[in-house]
C-alpha positions, 0 to 999 in steps of 0.5 A, spaced: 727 136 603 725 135 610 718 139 610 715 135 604 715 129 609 713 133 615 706 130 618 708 124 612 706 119 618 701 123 622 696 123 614 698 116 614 695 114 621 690 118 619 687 115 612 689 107 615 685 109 621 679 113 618 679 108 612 678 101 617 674 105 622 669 106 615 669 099 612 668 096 619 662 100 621 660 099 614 660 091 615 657 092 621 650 096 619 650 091 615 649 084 618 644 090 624 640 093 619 639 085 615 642 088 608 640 083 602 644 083 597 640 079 593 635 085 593 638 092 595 636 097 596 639 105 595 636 108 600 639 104 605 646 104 602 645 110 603 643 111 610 650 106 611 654 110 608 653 115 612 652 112 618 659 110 617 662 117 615 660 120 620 662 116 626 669 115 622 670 122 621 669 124 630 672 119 631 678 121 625 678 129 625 683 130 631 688 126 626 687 131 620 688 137 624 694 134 628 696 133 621 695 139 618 699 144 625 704 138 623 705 141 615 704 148 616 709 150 622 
């Protein structure tokens, strides 16, 4: 019964940090790139997102390996 909560914790750090880290940086480009939301675009939701993705997930990768070593040993 042990094992199935074995890196329980580690993958909950890991979601609550990548998440928060996701929407914060989201916000951010938001109010830097002048986001209208009365008149938005794709491409620019886009280019947000990725941006957003790809800082949060260096950022957050440590933490999936971590947690990955913690459920198979």
């Amino acid at each position: 019964m042990n094992a199935l909560y074995r890196g329980f914790g580690t993958s909950l750090a890991a979601g609550v940090t990548t998440y928060g880290m996701f929407f914060a940086i989201y916000a951010d480009g938001k109010k830097r790139y002048g986001f209208d939301k009365d008149k938005p675009h794709k491409l620019k939701h886009i280019g947000l997102s990725f941006r957003a993705g790809v800082v949060s997930m260096l950022i957050a990768a440590p933490f999936w390996t971590i947690k990955t070593r913690m459920a198979l040993f």
